[in-house]
C-alpha positions in Angstrom: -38.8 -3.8 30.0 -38.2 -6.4 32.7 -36.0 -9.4 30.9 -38.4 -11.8 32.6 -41.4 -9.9 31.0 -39.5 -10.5 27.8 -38.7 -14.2 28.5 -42.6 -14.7 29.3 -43.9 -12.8 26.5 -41.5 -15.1 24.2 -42.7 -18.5 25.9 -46.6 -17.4 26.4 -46.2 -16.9 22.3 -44.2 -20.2 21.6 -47.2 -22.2 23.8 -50.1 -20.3 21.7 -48.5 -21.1 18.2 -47.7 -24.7 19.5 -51.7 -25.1 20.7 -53.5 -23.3 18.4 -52.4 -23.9 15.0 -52.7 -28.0 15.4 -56.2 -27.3 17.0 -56.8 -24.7 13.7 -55.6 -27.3 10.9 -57.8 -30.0 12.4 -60.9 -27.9 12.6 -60.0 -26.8 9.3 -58.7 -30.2 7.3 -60.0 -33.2 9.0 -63.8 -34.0 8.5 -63.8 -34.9 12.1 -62.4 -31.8 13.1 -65.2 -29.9 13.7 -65.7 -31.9 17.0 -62.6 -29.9 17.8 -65.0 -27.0 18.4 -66.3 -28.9 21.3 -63.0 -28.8 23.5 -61.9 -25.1 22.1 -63.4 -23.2 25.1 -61.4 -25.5 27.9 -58.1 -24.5 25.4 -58.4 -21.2 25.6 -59.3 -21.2 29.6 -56.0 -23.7 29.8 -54.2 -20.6 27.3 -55.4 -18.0 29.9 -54.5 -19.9 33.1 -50.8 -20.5 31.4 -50.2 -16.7 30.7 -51.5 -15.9 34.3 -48.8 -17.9 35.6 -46.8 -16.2 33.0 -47.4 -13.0 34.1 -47.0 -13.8 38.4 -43.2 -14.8 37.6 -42.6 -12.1 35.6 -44.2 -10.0 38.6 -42.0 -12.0 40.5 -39.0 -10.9 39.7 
């Protein structure tokens, strides 16, 4: 495997966990974190966009 693959797969993981579980525990603890649900589907599109990018420089090299 490519060492840039690896080096994208590591950081595309480190940005999900960093996004995703502080968006989960609000939807999940606060009582105003269900308006949390409203912004979800531009998250995940920013997620997707990020791993994109991800995946042209691993191309890349």
């Amino acid at each position: 495997m490519n060492p840039r693959a690896v080096i994208a797969l590591l950081i595309g993981g480190l940005i999900f966990l960093a996004v995703v579980l502080p968006v989960a525990w609000i939807i999940n603890t606060q009582d105003w974190g269900v308006a949390m649900i409203f912004p979800a589907p531009f998250i995940v599109y920013g997620l997707m966009k990020v791993a994109r990018r991800l995946e042209e420089w691993a191309r890349a090299g």
